[in-house]
Predicted model as a PDB file, atoms N, CA, C, CB and O in Angstrom, pLDDT in the B-factor column:
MODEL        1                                                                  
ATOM      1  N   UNK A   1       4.856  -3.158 -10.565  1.00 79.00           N  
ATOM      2  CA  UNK A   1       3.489  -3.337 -10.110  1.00 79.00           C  
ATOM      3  C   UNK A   1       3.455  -4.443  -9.066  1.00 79.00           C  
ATOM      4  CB  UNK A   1       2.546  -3.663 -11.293  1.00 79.00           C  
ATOM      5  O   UNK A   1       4.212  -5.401  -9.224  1.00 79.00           O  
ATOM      6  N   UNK A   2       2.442  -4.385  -7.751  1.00 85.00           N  
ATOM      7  CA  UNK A   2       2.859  -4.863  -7.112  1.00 85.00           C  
ATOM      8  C   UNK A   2       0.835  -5.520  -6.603  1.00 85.00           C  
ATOM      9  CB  UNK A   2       4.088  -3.901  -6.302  1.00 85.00           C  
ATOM     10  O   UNK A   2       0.015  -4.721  -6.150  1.00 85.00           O  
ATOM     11  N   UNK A   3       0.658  -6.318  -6.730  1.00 87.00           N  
ATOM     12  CA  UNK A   3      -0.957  -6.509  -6.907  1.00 87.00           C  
ATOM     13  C   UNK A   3      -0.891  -6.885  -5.079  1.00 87.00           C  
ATOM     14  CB  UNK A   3      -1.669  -8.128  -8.357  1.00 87.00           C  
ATOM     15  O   UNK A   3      -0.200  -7.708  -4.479  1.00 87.00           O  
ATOM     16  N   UNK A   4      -2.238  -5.584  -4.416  1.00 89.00           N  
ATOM     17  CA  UNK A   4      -2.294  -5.990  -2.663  1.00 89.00           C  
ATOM     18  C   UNK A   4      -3.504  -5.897  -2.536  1.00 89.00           C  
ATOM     19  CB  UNK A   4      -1.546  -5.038  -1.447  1.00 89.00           C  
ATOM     20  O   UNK A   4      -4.087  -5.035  -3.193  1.00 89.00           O  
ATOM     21  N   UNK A   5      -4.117  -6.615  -1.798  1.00 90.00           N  
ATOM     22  CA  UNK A   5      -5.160  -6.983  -1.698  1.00 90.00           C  
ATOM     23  C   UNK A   5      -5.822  -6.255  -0.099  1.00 90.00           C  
ATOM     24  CB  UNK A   5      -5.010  -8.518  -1.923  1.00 90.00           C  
ATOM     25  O   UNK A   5      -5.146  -5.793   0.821  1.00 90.00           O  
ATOM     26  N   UNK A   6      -7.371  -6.361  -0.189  1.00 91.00           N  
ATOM     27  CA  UNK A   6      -7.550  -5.384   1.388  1.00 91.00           C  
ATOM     28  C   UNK A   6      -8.907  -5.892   1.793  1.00 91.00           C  
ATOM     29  CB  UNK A   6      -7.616  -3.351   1.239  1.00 91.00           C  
ATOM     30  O   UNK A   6     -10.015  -5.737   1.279  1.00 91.00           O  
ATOM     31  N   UNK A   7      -8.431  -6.656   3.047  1.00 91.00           N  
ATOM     32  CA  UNK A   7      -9.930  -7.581   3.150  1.00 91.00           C  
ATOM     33  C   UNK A   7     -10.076  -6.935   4.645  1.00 91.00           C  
ATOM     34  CB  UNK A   7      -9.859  -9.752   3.042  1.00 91.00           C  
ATOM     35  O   UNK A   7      -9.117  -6.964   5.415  1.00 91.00           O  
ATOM     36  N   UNK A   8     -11.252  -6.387   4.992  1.00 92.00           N  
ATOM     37  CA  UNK A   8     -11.671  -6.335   6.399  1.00 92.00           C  
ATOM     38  C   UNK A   8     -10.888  -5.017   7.076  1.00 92.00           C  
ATOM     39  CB  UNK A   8     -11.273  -7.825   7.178  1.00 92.00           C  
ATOM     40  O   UNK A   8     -10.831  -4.873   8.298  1.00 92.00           O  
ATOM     41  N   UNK A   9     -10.143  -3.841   5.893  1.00 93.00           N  
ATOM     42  CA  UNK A   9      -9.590  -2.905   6.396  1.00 93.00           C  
ATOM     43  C   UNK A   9      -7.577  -3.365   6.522  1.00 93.00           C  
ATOM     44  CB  UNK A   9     -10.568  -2.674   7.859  1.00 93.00           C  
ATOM     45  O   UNK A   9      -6.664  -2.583   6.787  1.00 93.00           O  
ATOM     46  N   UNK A  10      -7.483  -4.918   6.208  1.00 95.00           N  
ATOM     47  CA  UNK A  10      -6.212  -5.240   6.305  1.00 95.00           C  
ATOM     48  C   UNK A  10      -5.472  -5.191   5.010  1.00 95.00           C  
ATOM     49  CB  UNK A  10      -6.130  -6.449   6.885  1.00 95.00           C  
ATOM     50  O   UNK A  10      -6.218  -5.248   4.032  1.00 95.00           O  
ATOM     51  N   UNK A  11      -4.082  -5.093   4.729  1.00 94.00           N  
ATOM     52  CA  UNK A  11      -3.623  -4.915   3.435  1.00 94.00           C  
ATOM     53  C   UNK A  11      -2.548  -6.427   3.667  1.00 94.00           C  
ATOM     54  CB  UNK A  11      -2.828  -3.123   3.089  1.00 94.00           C  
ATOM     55  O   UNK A  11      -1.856  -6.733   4.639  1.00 94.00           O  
ATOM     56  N   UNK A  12      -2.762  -7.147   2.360  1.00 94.00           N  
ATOM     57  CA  UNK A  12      -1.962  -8.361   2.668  1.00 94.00           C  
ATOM     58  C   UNK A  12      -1.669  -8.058   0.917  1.00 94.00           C  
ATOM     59  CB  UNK A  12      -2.851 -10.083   3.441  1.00 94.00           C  
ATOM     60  O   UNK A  12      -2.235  -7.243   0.188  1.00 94.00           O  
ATOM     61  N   UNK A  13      -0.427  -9.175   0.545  1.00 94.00           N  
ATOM     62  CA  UNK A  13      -0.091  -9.576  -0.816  1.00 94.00           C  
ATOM     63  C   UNK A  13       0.872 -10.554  -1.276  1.00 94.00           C  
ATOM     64  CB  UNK A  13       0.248  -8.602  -1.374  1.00 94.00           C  
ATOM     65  O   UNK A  13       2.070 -10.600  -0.996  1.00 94.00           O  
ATOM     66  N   UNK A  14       0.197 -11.336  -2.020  1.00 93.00           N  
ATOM     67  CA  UNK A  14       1.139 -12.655  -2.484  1.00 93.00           C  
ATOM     68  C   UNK A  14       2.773 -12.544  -2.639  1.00 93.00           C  
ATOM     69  CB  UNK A  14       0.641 -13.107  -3.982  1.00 93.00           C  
ATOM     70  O   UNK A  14       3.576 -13.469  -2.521  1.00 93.00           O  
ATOM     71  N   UNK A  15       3.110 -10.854  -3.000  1.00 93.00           N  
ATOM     72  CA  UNK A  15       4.132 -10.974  -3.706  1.00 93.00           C  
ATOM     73  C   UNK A  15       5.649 -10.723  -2.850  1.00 93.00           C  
ATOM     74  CB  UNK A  15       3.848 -10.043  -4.826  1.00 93.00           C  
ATOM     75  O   UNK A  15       6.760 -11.200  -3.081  1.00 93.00           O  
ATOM     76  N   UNK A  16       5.107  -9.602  -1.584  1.00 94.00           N  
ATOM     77  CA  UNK A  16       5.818  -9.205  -1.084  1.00 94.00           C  
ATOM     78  C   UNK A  16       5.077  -9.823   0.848  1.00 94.00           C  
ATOM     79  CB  UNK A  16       5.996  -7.628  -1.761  1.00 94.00           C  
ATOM     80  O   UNK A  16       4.153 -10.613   1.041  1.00 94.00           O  
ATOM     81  N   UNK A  17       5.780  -9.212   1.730  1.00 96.00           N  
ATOM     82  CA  UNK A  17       5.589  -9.066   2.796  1.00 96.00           C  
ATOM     83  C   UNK A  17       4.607  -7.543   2.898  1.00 96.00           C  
ATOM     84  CB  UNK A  17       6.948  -9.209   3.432  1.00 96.00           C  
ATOM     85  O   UNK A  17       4.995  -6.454   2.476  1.00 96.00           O  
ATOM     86  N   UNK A  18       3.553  -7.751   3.424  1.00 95.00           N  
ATOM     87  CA  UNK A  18       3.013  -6.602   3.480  1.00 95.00           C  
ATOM     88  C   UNK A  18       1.873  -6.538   4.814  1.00 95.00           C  
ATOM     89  CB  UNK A  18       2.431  -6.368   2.048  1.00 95.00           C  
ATOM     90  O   UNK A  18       1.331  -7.595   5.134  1.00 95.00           O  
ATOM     91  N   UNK A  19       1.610  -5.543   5.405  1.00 96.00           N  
ATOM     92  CA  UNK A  19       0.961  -4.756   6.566  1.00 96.00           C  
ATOM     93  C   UNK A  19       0.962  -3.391   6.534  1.00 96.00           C  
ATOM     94  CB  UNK A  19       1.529  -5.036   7.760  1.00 96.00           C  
ATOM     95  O   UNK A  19       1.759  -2.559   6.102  1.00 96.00           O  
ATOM     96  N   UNK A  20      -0.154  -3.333   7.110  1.00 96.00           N  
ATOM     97  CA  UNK A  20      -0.842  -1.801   6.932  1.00 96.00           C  
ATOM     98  C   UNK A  20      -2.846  -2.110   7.486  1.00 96.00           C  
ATOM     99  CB  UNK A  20      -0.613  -1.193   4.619  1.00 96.00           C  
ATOM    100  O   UNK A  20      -3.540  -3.049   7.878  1.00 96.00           O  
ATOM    101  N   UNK A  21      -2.982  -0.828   7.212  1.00 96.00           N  
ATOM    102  CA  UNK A  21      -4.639  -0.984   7.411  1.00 96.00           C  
ATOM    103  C   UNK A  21      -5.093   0.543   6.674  1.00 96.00           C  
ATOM    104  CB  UNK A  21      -5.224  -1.133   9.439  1.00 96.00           C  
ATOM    105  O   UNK A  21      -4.435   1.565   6.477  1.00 96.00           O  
ATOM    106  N   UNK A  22      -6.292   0.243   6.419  1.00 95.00           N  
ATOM    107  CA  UNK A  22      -7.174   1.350   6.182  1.00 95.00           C  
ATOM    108  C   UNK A  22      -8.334   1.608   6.670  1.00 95.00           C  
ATOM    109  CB  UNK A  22      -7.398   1.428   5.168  1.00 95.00           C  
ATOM    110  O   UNK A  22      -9.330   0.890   6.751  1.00 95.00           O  
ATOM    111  N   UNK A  23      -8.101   2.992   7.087  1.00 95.00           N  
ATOM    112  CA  UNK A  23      -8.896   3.034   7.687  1.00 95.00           C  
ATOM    113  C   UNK A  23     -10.379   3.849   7.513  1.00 95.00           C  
ATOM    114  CB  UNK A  23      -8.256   3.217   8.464  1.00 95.00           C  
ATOM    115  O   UNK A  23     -10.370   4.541   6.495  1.00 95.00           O  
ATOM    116  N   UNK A  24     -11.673   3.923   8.293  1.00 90.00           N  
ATOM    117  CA  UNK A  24     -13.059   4.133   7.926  1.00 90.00           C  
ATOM    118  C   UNK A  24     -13.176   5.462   7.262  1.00 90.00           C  
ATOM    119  CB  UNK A  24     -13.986   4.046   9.137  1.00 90.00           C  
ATOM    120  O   UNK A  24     -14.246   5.797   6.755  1.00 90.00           O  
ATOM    121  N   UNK A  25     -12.099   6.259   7.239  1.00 94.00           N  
ATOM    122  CA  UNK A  25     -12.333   7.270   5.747  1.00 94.00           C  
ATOM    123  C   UNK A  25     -11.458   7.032   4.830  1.00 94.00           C  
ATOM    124  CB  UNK A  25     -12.193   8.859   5.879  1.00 94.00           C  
ATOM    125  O   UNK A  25     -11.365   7.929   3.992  1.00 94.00           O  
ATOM    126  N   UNK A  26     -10.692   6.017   4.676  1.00 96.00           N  
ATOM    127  CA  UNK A  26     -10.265   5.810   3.212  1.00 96.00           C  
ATOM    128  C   UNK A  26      -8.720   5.843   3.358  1.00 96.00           C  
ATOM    129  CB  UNK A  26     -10.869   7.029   2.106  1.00 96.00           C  
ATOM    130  O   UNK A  26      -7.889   5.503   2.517  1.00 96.00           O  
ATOM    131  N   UNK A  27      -8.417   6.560   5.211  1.00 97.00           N  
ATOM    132  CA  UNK A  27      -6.495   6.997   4.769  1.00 97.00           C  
ATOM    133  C   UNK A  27      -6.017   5.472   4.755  1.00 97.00           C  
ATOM    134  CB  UNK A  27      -5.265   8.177   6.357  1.00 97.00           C  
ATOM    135  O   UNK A  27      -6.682   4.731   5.479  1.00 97.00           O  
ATOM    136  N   UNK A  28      -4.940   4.873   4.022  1.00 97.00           N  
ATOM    137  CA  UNK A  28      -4.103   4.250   4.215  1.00 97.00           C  
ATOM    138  C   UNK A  28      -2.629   4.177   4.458  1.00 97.00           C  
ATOM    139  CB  UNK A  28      -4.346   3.887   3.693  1.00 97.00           C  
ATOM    140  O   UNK A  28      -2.054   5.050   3.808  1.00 97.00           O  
ATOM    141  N   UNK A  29      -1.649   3.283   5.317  1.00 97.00           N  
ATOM    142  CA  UNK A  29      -0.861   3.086   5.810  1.00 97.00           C  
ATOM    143  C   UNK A  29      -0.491   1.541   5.397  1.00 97.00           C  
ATOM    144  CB  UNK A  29      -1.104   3.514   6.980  1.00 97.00           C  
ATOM    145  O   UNK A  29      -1.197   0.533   5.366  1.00 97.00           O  
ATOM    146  N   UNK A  30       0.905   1.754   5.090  1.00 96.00           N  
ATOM    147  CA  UNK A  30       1.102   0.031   4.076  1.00 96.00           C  
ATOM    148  C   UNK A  30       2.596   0.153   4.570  1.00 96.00           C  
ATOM    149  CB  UNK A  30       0.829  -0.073   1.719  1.00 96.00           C  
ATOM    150  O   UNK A  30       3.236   1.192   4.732  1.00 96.00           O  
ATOM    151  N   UNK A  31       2.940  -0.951   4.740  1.00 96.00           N  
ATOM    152  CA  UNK A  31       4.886  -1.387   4.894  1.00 96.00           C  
ATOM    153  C   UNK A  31       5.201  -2.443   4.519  1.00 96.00           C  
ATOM    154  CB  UNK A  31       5.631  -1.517   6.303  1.00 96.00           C  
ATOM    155  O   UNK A  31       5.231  -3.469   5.198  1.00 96.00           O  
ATOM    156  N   UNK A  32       5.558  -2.289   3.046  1.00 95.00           N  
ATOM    157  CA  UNK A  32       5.864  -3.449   2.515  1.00 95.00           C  
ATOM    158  C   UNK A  32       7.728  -3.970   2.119  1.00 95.00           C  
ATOM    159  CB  UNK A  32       4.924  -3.322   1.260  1.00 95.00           C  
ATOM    160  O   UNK A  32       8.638  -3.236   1.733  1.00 95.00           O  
ATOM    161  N   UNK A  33       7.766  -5.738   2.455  1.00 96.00           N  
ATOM    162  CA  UNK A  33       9.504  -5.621   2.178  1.00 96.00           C  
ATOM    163  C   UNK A  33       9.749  -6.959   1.874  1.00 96.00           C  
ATOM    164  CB  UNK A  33      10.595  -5.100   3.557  1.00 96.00           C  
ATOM    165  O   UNK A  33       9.644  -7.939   2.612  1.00 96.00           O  
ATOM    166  N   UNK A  34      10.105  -6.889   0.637  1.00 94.00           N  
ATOM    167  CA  UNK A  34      10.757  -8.193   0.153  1.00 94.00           C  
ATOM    168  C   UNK A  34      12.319  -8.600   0.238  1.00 94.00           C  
ATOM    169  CB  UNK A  34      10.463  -8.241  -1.200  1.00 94.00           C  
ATOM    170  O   UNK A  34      12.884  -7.734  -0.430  1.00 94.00           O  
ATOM    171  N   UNK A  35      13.059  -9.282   0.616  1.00 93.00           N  
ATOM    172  CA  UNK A  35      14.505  -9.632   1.338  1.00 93.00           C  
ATOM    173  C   UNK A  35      14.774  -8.275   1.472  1.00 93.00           C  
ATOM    174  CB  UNK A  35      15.780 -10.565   0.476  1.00 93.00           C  
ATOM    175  O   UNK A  35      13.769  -7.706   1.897  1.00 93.00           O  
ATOM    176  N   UNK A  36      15.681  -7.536   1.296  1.00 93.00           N  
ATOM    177  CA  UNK A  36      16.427  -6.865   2.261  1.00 93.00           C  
ATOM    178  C   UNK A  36      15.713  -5.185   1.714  1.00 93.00           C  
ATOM    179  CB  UNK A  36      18.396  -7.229   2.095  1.00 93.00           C  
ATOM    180  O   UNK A  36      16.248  -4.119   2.020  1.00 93.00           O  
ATOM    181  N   UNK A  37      14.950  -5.252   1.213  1.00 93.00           N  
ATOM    182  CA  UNK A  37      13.898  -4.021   0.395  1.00 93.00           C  
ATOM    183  C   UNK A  37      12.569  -3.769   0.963  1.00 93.00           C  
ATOM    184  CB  UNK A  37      13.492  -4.438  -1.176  1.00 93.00           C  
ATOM    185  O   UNK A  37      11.572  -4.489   1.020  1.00 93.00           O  
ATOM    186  N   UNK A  38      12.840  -2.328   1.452  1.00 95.00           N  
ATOM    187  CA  UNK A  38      11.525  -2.287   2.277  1.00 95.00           C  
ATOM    188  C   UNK A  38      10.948  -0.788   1.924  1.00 95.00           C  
ATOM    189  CB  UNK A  38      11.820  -2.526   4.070  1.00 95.00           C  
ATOM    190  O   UNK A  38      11.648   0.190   1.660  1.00 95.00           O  
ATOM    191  N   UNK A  39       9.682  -0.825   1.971  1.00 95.00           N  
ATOM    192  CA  UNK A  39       9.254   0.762   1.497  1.00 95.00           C  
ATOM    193  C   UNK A  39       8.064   1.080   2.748  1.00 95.00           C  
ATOM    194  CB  UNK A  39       8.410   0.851  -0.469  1.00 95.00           C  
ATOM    195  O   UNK A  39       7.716   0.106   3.416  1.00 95.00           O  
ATOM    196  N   UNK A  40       7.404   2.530   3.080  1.00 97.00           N  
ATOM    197  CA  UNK A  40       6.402   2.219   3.196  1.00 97.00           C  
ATOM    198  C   UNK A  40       5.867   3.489   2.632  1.00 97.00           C  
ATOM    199  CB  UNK A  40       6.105   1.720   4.405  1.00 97.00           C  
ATOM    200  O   UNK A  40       6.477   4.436   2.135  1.00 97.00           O  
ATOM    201  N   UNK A  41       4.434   3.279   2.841  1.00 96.00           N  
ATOM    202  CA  UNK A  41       3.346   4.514   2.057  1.00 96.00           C  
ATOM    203  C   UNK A  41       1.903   4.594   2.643  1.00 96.00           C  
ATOM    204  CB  UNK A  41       3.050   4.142   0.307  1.00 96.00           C  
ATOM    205  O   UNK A  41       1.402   3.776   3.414  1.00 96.00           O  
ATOM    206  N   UNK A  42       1.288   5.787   2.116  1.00 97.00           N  
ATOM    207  CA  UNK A  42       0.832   6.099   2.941  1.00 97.00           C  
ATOM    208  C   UNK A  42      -0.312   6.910   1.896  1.00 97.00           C  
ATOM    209  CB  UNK A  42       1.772   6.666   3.981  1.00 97.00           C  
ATOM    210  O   UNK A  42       0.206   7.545   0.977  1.00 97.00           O  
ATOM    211  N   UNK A  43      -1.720   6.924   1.976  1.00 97.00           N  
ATOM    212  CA  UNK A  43      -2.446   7.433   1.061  1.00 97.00           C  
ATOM    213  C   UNK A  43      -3.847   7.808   1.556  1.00 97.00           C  
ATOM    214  CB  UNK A  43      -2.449   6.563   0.017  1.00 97.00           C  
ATOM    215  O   UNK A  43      -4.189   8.085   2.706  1.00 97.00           O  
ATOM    216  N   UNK A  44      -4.775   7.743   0.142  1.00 97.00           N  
ATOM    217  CA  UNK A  44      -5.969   7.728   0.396  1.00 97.00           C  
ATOM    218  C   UNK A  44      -6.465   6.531  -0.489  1.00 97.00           C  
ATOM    219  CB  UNK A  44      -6.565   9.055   0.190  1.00 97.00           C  
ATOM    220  O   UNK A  44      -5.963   6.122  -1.536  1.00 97.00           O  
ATOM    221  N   UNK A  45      -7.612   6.047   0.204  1.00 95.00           N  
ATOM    222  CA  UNK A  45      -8.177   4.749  -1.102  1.00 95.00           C  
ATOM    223  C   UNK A  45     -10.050   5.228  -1.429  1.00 95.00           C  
ATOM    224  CB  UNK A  45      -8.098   2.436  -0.092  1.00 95.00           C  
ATOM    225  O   UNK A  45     -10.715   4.732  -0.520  1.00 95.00           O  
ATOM    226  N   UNK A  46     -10.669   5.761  -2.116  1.00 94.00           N  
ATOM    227  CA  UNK A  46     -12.028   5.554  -2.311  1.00 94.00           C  
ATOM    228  C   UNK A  46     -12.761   4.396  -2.915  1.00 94.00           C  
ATOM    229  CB  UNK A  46     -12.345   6.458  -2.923  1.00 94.00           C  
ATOM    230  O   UNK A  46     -12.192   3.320  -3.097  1.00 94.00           O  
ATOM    231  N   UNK A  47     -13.936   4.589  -3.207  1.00 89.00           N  
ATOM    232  CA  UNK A  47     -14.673   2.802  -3.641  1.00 89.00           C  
ATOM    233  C   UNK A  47     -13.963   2.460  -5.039  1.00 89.00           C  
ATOM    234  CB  UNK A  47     -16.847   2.751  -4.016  1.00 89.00           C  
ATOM    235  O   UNK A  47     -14.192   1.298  -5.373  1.00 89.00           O  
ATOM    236  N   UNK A  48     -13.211   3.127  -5.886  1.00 91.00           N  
ATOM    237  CA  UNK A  48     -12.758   2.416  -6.702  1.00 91.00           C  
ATOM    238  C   UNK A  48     -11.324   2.946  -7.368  1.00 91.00           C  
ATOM    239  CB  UNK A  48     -13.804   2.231  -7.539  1.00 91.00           C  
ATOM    240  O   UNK A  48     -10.803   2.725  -8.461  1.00 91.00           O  
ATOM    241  N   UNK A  49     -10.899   3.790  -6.154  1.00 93.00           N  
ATOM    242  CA  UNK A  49      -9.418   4.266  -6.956  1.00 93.00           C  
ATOM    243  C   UNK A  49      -8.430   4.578  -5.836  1.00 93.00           C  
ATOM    244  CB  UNK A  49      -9.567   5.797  -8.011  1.00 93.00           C  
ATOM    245  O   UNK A  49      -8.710   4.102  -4.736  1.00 93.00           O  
ATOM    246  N   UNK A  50      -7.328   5.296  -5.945  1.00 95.00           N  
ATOM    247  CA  UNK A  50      -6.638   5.716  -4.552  1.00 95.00           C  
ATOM    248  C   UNK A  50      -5.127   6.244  -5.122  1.00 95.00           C  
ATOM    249  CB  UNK A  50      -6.495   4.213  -3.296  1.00 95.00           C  
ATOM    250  O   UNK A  50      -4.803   6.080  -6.298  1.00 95.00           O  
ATOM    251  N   UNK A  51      -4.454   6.747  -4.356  1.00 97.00           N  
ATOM    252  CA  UNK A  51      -3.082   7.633  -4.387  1.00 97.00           C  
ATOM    253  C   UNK A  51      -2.441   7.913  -3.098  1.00 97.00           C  
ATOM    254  CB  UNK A  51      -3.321   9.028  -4.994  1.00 97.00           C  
ATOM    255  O   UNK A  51      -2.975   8.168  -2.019  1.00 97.00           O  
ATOM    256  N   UNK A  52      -0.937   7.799  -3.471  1.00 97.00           N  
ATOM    257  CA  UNK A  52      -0.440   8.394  -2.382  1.00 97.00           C  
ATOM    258  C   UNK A  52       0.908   8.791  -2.293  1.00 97.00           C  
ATOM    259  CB  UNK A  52      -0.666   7.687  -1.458  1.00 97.00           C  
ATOM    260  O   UNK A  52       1.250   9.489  -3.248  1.00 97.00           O  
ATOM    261  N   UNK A  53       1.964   8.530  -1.286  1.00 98.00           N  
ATOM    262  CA  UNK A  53       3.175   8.218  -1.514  1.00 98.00           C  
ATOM    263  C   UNK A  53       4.191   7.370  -1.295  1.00 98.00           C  
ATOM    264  CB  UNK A  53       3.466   8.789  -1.349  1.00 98.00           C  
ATOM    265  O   UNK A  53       3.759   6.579  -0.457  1.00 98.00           O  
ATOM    266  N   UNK A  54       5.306   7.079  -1.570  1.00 96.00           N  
ATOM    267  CA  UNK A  54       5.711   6.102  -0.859  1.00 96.00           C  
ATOM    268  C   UNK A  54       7.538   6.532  -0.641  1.00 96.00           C  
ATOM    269  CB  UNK A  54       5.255   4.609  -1.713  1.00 96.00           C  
ATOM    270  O   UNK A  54       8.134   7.248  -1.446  1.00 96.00           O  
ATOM    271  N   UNK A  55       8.181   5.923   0.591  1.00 97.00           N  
ATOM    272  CA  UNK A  55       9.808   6.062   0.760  1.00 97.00           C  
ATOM    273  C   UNK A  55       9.967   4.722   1.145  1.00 97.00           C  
ATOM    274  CB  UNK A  55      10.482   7.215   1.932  1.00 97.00           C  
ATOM    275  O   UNK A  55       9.312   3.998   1.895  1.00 97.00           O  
ATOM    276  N   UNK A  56      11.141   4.518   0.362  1.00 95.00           N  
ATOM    277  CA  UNK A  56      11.980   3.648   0.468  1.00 95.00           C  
ATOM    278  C   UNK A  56      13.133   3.894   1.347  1.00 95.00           C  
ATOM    279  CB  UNK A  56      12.294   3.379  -0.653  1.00 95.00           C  
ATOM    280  O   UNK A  56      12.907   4.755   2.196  1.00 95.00           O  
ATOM    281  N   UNK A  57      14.817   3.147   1.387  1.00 92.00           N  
ATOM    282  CA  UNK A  57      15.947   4.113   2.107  1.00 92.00           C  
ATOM    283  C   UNK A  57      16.442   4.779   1.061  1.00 92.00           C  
ATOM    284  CB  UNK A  57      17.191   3.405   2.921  1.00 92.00           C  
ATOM    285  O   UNK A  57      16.594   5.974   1.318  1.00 92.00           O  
ATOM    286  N   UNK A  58      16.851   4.364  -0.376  1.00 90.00           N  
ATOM    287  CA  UNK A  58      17.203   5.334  -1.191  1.00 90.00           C  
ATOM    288  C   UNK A  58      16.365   5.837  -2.095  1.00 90.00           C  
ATOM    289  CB  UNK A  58      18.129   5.029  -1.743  1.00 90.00           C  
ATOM    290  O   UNK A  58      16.864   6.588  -2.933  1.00 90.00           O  
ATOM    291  N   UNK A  59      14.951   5.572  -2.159  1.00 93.00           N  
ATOM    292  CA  UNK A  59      14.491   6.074  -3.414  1.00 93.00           C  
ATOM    293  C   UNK A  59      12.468   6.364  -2.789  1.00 93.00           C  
ATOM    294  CB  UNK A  59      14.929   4.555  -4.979  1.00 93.00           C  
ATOM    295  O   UNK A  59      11.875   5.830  -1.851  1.00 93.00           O  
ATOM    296  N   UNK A  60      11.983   7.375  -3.784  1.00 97.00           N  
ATOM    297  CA  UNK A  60      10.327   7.703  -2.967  1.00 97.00           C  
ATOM    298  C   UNK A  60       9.720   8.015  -4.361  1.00 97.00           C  
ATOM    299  CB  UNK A  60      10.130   9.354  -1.564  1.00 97.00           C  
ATOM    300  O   UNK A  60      10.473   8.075  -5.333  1.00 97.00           O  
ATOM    301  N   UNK A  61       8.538   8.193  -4.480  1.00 96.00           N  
ATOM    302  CA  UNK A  61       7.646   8.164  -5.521  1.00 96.00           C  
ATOM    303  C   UNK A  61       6.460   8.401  -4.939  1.00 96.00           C  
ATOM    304  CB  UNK A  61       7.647   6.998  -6.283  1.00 96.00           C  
ATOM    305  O   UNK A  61       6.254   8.656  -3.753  1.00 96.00           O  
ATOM    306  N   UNK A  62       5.318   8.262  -6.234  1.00 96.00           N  
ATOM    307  CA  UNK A  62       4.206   8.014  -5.647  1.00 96.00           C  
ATOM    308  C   UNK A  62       3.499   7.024  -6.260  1.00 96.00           C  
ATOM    309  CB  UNK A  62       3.530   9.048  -5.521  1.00 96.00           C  
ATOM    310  O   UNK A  62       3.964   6.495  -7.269  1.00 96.00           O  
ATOM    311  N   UNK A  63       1.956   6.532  -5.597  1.00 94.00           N  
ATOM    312  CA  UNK A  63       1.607   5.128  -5.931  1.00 94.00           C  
ATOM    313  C   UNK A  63      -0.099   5.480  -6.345  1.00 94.00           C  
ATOM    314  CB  UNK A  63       1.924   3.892  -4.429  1.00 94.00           C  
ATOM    315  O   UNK A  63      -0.883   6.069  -5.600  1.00 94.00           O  
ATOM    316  N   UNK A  64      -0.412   4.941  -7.743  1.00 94.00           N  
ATOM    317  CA  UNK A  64      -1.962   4.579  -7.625  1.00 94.00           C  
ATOM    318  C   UNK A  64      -2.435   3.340  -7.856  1.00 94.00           C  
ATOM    319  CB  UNK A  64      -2.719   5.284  -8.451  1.00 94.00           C  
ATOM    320  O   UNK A  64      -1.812   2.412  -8.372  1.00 94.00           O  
ATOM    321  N   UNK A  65      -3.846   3.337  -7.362  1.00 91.00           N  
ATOM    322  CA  UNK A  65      -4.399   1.842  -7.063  1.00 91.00           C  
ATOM    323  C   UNK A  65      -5.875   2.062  -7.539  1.00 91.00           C  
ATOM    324  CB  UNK A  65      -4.290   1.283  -5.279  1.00 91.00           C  
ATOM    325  O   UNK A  65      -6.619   3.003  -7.263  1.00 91.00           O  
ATOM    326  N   UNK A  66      -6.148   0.826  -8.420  1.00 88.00           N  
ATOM    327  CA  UNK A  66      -7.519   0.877  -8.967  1.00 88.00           C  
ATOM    328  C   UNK A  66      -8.315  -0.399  -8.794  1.00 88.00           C  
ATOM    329  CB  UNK A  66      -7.467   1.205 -10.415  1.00 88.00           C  
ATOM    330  O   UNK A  66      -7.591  -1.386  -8.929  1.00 88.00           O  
ATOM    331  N   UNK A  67      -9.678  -0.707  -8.517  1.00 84.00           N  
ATOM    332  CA  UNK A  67      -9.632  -1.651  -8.029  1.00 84.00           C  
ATOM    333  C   UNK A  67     -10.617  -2.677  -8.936  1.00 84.00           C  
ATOM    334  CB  UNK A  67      -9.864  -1.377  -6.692  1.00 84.00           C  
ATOM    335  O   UNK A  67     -11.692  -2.282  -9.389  1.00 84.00           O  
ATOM    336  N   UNK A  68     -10.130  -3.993  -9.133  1.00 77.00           N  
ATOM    337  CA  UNK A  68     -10.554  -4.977  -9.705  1.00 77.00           C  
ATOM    338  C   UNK A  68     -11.722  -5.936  -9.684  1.00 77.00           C  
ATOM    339  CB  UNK A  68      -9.831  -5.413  -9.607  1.00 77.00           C  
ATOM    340  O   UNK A  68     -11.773  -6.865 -10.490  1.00 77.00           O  
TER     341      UNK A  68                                                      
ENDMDL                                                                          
END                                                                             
């Protein structure tokens, strides 16, 4: 779990290195990378939930987000 925060359409987070934006219908775009580990993903977010997917170099999944 990776807690990211989204102020003003920007995606930032304490934990990792992170950038991306979302945009005025909800798609999001995120690239996040902590030392030599980097993923990115790519979704949808509504007023209180969201999904999407994500690739890494060896490994992909998918991601949900609920909001606090």
């Amino acid at each position: 779990t990776v807690p990211i925060g989204i102020s003003n359409g920007h995606v930032s987070s304490s934990m990792v290195i992170a950038s991306g934006r979302v945009a005025e219908g909800g798609n999001i775009s995120v690239s996040l990378a902590s030392g030599l580990k980097k993923a990115t993903g790519f979704g949808h977010l509504s007023a209180t939930s969201g999904s999407g997917t994500w690739r890494g170099a060896l490994c992909s999944g998918t991601w949900t987000a609920s909001r606090e």
